[in-house]
C-alpha positions as a printed NumPy array, in Angstrom:
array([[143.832,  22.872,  96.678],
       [140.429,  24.875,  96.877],
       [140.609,  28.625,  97.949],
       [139.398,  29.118, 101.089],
       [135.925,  30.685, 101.419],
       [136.566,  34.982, 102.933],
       [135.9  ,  34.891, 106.857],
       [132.833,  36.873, 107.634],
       [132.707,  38.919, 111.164],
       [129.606,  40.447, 112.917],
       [128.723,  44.207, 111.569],
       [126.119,  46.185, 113.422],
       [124.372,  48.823, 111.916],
       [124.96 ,  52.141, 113.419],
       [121.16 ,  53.214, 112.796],
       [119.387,  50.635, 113.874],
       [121.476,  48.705, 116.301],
       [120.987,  45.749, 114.264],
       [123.638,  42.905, 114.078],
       [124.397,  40.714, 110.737],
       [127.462,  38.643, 108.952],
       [129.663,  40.741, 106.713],
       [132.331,  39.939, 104.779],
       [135.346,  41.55 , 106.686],
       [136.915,  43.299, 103.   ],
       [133.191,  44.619, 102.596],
       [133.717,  48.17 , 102.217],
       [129.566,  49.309, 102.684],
       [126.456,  47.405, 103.377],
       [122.848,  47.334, 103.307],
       [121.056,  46.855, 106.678],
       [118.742,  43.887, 106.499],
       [116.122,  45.633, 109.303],
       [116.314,  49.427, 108.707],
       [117.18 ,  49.297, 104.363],
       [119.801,  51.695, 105.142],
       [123.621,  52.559, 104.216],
       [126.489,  51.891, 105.799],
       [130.242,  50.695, 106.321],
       [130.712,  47.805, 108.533],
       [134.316,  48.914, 110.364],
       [134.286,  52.171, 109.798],
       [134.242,  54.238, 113.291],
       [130.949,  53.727, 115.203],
       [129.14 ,  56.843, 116.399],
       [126.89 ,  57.44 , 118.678],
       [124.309,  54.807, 118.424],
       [120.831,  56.245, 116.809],
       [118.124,  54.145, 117.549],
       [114.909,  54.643, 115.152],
       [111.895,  55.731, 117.027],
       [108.332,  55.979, 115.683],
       [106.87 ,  59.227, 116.094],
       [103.82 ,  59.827, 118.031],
       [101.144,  62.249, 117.839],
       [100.563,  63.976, 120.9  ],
       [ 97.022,  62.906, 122.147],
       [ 94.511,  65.823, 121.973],
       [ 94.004,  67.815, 124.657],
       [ 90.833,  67.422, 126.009],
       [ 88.537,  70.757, 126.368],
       [ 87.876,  71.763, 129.704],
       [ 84.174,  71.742, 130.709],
       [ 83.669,  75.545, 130.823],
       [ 85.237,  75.155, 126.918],
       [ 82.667,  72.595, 125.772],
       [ 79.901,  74.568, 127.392],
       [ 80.478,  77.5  , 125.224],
       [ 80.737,  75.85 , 122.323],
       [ 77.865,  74.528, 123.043],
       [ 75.791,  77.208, 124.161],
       [ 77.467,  78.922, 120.575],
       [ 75.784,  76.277, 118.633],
       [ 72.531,  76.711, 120.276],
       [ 72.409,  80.428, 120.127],
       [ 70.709,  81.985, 117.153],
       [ 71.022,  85.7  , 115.819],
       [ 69.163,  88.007, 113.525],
       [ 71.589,  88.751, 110.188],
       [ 70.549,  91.269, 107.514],
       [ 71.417,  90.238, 104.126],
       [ 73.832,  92.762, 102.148],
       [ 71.865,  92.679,  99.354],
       [ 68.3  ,  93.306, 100.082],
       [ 68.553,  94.023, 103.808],
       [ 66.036,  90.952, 104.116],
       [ 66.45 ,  90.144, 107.993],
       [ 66.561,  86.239, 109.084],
       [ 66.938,  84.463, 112.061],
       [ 70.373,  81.721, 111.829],
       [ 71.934,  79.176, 114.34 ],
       [ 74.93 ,  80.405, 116.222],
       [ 77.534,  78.194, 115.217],
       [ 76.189,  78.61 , 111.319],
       [ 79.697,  80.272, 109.063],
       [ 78.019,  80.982, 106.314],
       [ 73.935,  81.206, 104.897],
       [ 71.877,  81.976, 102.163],
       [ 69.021,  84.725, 101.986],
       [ 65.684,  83.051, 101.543],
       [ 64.689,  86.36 ,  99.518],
       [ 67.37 ,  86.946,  97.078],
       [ 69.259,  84.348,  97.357],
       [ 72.586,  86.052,  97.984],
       [ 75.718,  84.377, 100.062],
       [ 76.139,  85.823, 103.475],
       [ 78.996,  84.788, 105.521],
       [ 79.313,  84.567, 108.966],
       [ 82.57 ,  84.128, 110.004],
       [ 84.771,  85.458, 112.09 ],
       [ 88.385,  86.699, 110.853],
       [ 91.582,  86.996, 112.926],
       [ 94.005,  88.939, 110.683],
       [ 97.633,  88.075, 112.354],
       [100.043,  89.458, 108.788],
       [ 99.326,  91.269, 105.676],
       [ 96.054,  90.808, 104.203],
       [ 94.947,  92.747, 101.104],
       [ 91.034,  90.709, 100.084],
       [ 88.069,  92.553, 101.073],
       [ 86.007,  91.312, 103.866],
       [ 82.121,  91.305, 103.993],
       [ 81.108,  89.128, 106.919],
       [ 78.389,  89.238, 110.247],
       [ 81.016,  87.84 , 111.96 ],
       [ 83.797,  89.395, 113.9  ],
       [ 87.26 ,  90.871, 112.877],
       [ 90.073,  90.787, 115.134],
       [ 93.032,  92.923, 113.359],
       [ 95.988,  91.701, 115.449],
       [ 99.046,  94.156, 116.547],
       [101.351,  92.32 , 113.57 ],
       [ 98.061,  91.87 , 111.07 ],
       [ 98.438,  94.888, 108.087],
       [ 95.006,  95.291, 106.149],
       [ 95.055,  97.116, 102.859],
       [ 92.234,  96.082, 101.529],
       [ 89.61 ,  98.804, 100.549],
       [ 86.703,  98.149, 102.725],
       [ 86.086,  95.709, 105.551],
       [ 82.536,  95.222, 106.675],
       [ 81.724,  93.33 , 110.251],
       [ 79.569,  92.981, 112.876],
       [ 82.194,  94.336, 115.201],
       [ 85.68 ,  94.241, 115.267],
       [ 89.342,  95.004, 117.204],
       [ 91.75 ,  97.187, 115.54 ],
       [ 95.217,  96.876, 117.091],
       [ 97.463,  96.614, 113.881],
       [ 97.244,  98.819, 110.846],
       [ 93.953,  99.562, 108.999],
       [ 94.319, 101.153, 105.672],
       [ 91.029, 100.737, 104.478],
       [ 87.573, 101.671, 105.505],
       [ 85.862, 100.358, 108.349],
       [ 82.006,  99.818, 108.813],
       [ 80.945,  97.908, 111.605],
       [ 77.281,  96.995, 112.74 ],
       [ 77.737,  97.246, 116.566],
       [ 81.398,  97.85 , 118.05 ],
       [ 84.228,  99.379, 117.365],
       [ 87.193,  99.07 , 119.794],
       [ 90.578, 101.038, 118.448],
       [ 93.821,  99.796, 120.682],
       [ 96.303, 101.442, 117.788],
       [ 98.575, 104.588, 117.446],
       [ 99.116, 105.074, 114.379],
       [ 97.611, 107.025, 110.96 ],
       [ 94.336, 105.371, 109.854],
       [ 93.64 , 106.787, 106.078],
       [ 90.018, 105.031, 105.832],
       [ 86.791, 106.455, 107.014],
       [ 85.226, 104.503, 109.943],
       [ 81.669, 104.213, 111.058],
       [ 80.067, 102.255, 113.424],
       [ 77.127, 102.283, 116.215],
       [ 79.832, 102.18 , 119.02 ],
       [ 82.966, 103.189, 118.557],
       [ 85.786, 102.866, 121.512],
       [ 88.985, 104.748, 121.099],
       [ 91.174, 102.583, 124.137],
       [ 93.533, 104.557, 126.772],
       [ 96.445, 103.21 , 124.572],
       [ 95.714, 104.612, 121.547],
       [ 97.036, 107.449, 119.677],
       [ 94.88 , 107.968, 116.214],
       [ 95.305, 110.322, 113.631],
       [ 92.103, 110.136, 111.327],
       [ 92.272, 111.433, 107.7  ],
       [ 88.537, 111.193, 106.871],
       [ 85.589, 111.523, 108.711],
       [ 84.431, 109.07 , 111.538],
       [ 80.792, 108.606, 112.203],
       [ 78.887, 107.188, 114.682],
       [ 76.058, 106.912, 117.276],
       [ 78.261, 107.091, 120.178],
       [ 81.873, 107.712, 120.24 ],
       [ 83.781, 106.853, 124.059],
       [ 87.736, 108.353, 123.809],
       [ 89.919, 107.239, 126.274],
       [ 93.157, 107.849, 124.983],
       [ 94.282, 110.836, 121.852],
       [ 92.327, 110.891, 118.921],
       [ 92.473, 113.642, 115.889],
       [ 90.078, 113.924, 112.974],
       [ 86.491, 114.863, 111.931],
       [ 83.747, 113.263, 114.357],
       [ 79.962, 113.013, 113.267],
       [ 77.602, 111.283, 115.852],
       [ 75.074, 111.483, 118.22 ],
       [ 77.364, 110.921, 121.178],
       [ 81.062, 111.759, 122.171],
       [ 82.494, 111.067, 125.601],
       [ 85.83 , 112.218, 126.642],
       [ 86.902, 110.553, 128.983],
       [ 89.399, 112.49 , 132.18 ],
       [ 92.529, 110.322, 130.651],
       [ 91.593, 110.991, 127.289],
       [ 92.557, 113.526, 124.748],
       [ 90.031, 114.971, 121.454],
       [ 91.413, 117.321, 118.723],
       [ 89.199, 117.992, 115.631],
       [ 86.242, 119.076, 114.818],
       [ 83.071, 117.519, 116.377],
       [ 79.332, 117.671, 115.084],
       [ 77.305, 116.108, 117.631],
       [ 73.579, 116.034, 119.643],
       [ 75.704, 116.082, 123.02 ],
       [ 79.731, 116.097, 124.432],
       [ 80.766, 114.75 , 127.641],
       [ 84.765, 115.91 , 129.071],
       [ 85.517, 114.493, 131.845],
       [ 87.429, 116.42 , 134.613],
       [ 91.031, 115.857, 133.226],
       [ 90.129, 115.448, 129.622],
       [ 91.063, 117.429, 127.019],
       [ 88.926, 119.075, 123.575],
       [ 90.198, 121.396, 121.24 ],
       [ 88.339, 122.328, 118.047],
       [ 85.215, 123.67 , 116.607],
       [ 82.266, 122.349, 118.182],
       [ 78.948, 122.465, 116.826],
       [ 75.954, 121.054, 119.294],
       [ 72.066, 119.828, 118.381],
       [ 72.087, 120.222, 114.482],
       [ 68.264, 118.11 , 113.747],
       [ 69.268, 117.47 , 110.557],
       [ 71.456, 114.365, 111.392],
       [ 69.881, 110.943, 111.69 ],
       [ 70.394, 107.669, 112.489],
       [ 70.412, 106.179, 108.997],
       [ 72.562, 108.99 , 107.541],
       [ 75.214, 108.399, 110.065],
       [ 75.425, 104.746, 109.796],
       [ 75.069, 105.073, 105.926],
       [ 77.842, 107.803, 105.739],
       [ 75.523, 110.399, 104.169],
       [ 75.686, 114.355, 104.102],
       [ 73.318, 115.442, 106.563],
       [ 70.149, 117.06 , 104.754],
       [ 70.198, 120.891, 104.624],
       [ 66.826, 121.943, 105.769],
       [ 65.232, 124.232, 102.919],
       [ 62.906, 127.021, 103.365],
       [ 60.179, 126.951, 101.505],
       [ 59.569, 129.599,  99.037],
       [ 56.587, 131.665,  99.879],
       [ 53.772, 131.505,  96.697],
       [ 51.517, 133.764,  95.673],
       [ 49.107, 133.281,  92.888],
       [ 48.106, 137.052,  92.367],
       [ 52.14 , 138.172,  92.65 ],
       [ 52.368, 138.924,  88.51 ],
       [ 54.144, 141.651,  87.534],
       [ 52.611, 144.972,  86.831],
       [ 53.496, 147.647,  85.076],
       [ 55.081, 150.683,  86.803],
       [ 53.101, 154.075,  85.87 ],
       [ 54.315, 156.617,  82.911],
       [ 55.881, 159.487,  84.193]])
């Protein structure tokens, strides 16, 4: 008498949902849709049902969006090279160029510093240092740029400088604008130059410019050498003060110079030799 064949019993797949024959002594199985593992009578859970993933479409830039960016790209500027100060004119939306005289790399782009960065950064662009960004870097040179984390290194910028930090700042800072905000709360170790210099919160250090402005919320303790100082009604200045010294320029503030002592010529006189004092 011939052994009878094992009974087989339907088995779905608790992935995939699927349904196929098993043996009923089968102790695992492969599913024949999904390729995966499983036992055929053990407990069913929950049934999981495989879903492709879709990417979520791309949202669609508003018109006022597109128009920037488009107006960005269309937009040229003036850039000085690093190198050779060779000025050229490039297209807004350009991130990086060459100079036509010496051939050095100039880069335009703009950096928004959001943890610890230690690389220094020479750029036209713009720097945003974010509340949570750290830079330790040595220098960072900009076009203009947003300080509200901490700034360890030095800071030149070509136009603005906005400060919206409390903190120590070790570096020396120049710019042609520089904006201390009502939130901030600086304590500057080296000297901070400047064209024009608008406080409108506390600032301590050294100040060289042409400008300062104390606004009637803000507060200025240091020494200042300046061409003029504005306080406010409400503002507050305490420090040595020292008002219309010539010998500071443009180019020696931006530079971060000494300012030129003025020397007084020595007067010369051809028939001033020496003579002999008379016997007595």
């Amino acid at each position: 008498m011939a052994n009878p064949l094992p009974a087989k019993v339907s088995a779905e797949c608790p992935h995939c949902g699927f349904k196929q024959m098993e043996y009923a002594a089968a102790k695992s199985s492969i599913c024949r849709q999904c390729g995966r593992s499983f036992s055929p009578f053990a407990p069913k859970p929950g049934l999981k049902l495989r879903t492709k993933e879709e990417a979520p479409p791309p949202e669609s830039p508003s018109i006022l969006g597109r128009f920037e960016d488009f107006w960005k790209r269309q937009r040229s500027s003036i850039i000085e090279c690093f190198e050779c100060k060779r000025k050229q004119q490039v297209c807004g939306g350009a991130t990086s160029t060459i100079c036509p005289a010496c051939s050095a790399h100039i880069d335009l782009r703009d950096y928004k510093i959001t943890s610890g960065f230690s690389r220094s950064i020479r750029t036209r662009g713009n720097v945003h240092l974010t509340a949570k960004g750290d830079v330790g870097s040595s220098s960072v040179v900009c076009r203009s740029a947003l300080v509200e984390g901490r700034l360890r290194g030095n800071l030149h910028c070509d136009d603005t400088a906005t400060i919206n930090y409390s903190g120590k700042i070790p570096g020396q800072i120049s710019a042609r604008h520089i904006i201390v905000e009502r939130r901030a709360d600086i304590h500057c170790f080296r000297r901070v130059r400047a064209e024009s210099i608008e406080i409108k919160g506390r600032m301590s250090g050294e100040i060289i410019g042409q400008t300062v402005t104390v606004d009637r919320k803000g507060a200025l303790e240091g020494d200042v050498t300046a061409r003029a100082i504005t306080v406010e009604k409400g503002g507050m200045f305490s420090g040595q003060l020292v008002i219309g010294d010539v010998s500071i320029t443009q180019g020696e503030l931006l530079q971060g110079q000494e300012p030129a002592v003025a020397r007084i010529p020595e007067p010369h006189f051809p028939d001033a030799a020496p003579r002999p004092l008379p016997a007595t």
